[in-house]
C-alpha positions in Angstrom: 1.7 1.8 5.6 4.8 -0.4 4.9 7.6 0.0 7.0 11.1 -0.5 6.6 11.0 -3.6 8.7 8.5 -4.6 7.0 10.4 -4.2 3.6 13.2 -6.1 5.0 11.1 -9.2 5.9 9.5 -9.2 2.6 12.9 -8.9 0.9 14.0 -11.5 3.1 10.7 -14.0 2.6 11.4 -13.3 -1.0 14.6 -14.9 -1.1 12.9 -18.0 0.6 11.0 -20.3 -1.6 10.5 -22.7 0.9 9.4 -20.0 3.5 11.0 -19.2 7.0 10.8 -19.7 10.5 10.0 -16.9 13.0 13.4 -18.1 14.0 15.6 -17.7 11.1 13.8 -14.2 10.1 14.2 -12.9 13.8 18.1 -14.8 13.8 18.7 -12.9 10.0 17.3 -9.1 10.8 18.8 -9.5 14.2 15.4 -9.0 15.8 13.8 -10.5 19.1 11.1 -13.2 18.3 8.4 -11.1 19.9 8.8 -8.3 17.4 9.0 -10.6 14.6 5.3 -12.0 15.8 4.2 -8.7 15.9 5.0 -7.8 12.7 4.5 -11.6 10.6 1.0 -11.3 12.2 0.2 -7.8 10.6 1.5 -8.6 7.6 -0.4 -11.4 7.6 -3.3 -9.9 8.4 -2.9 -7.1 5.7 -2.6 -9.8 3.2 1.1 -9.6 2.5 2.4 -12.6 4.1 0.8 -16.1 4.7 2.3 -19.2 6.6 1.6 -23.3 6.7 2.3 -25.3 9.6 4.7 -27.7 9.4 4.9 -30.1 12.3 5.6 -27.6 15.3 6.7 -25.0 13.0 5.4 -22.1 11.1 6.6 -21.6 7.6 5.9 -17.9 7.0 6.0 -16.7 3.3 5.0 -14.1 0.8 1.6 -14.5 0.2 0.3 -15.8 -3.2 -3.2 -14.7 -3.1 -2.1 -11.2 -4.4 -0.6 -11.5 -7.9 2.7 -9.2 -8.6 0.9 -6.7 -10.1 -1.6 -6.0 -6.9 1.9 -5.9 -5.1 3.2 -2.8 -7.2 -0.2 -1.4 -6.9 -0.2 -1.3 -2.8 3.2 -0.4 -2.7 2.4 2.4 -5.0 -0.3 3.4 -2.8 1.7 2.8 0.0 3.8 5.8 -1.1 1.2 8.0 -2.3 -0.1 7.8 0.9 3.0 8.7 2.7 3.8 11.4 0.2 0.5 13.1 1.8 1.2 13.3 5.2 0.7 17.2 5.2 -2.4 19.3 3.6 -0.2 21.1 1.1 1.2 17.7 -0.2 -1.9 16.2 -0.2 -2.8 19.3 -2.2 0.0 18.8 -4.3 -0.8 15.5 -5.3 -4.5 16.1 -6.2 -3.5 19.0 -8.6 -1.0 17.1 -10.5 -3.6 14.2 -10.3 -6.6 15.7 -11.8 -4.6 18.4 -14.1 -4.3 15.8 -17.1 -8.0 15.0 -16.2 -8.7 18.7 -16.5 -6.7 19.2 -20.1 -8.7 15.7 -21.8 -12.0 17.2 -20.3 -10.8 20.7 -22.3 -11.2 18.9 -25.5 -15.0 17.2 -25.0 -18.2 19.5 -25.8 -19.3 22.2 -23.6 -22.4 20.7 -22.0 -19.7 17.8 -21.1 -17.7 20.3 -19.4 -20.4 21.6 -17.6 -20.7 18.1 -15.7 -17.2 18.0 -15.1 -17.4 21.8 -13.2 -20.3 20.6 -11.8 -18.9 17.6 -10.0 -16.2 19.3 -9.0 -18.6 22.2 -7.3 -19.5 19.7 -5.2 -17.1 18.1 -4.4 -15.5 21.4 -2.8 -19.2 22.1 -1.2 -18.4 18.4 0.3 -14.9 19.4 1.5 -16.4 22.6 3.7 -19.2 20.8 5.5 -18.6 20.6 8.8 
């Protein structure tokens, strides 16, 4: 899940064309060099953030192996995930997900329906197995 400090260095690396040091990002969100490892690293690892070397240096950046719209996309999932962090939200979410599924279904022939209930049956018989 994206964190705010994670936000800021993207904003940040955004603004950067030419990338950043571990340096100047530490230096700019007024955090120790350690943390900003720890967190350039993840990113990286996550697929958000890539760097090239540059003599002694690192060059960190935003990475360009997801295109914009895969960025939306994970930050859209990135909240949806976060707006579930309790069972009733969760909840929530999966009724408003699957109601507009449920009205299109509605309109198909019965024995298409049918499949739609069935899948559903068990899917619930799924969510009480121990």
């Amino acid at each position: 899940m994206e964190t705010d400090t994670e936000k800021l260095i993207l904003d940040f690396l955004k603004k950067q064309p030419m990338g950043a040091t571990v340096t100047d990002i530490a230096h700019k969100l007024d955090m120790s060099r350690t943390t900003t490892v720890k967190y350039l690293e993840v990113m990286r690892a996550t697929g958000l953030l890539d760097y090239k070397e540059v003599g002694m240096a690192k060059l960190w950046f935003v990475s360009t192996r997801l295109s914009y719209a895969e960025h939306v996309l994970l930050e859209r999932t990135r909240q949806v995930l976060k707006a579930v962090e309790t069972p009733e939200k969760h909840l929530e979410l999966l009724k408003r997900a699957t109601q507009p599924h449920i009205e299109t279904f509605r309109t198909y022939p019965m024995d298409e329906r049918r499949k739609l209930a069935e899948m559903f049956k068990e899917m619930a018989e799924d969510v009480v197995k121990e």
